[in-house]
Steps between C-alpha positions, in 0.01 A plus 500: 500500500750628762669812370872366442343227319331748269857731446667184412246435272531885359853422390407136360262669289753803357755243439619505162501822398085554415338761508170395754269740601369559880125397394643158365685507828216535712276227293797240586555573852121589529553823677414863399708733263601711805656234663698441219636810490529530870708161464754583215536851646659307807682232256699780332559680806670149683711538143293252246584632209197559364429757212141670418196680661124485551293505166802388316641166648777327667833348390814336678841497361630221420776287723312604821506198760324515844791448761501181686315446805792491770510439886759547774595186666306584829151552252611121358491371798202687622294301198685165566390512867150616367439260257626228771242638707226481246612143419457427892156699557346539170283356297569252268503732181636780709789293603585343111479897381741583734759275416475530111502927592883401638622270232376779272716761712767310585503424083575851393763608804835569460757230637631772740163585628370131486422350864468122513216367635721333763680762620162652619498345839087630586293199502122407574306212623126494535413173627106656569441594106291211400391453149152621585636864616725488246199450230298709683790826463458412086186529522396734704797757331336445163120522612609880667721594182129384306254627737330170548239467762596185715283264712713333820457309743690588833521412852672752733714444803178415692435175272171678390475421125312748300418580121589854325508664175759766523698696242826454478736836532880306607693284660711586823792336649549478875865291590270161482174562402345622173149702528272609228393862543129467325175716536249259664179532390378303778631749719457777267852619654877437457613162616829305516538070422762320592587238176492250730182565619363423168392169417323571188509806230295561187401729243141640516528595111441811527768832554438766719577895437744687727214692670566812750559374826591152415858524361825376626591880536174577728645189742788678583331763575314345713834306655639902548204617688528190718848546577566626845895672402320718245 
């Protein structure tokens, strides 16, 4: 659980004026007491009012309300031209999420900040997403949010086809061409796929570990110590 997520959840949790201690906290949120405190500590200081201490327990006044998410106009139309382009060059799920993420917003803003969706005049056309790539972005997000260990079959720009079983570490996005950053363990190295490259993807059925060496964090190092400006 992301952080923000678990201080909203804090403040779900003290809402209506009981007395919860930070060891039922940290059984919910499944994190330790000292995070807990740590989080509160920071609640109260951003002006939650929230009443108590460690060893005795927490409680919120009542009539406290988390403000309203707001935007300026320019961050509005920052996420409509986003979520255009994810509807253009994203997957399939990636593109639907997108769109429900703006009726949501555009649900909850005031009329004076409220920016109709044609006013935005940012639009995107992406006549090269098939719905293989597209399929292949769902997937392929999902099996590196999972860990799943993938078998594909790919030909490069040669035409030579070959067979690998790679892990999965994230998807990059280059103008007009998607590329899965995996570990190869053909290779036994960093290697990049283009989506449409990929004529076939499966799961092996197994998960791998992040392991020293073969995280998405150890390939940019290795992109910085390739890079010539540095």
């Amino acid at each position: 659980m992301r952080r923000a997520d678990r201080l909203f959840q804090i403040v779900q949790y003290l809402r209506g004026g009981r007395l919860v201690r930070a060891r039922q906290l940290s059984e919910w949120l499944e994190v330790s007491e000292r995070t807990i405190y740590r989080d509160v500590a920071d609640l109260q200081a951003s002006g939650v009012p929230i009443e108590g201490a460690a060893g005795v327990g927490y409680i919120m006044r009542d009539g406290y309300e988390l403000p309203p998410l707001m935007f300026t106009r320019d961050e509005i139309v920052a996420l409509l031209a986003g979520a255009r382009l994810i509807r253009a060059w994203g997957g399939a799920a990636m593109a639907r999420a997108a769109e429900e993420a703006m009726i949501k917003i555009d649900a909850v803003m005031p009329d004076k900040l409220r920016v109709r969706q044609n006013e935005v005049q940012i639009h995107a056309f992406a006549p090269e997403m098939t719905p293989q790539v597209r399929s292949h972005i769902d997937f392929l997000e999902n099996a590196a949010d999972t860990r799943k260990r993938l078998s594909i079959a790919y030909r490069d720009g040669k035409g030579d086809a070959s067979d690998r079983v790679v892990r999965p570490l994230g998807l990059w996005f280059w103008g007009k061409v998607w590329t899965l950053v995996a570990w190869c363990e053909l290779r036994h190295d960093f290697r990049m796929f283009r989506l449409d490259r990929i004529s076939e993807l499966r799961e092996t059925g197994d998960k791998f570990k992040a392991e020293p060496g073969k995280t998405l964090k150890d390939f940019y190092r290795s992109m910085e110590s390739k890079d010539p400006g540095r």
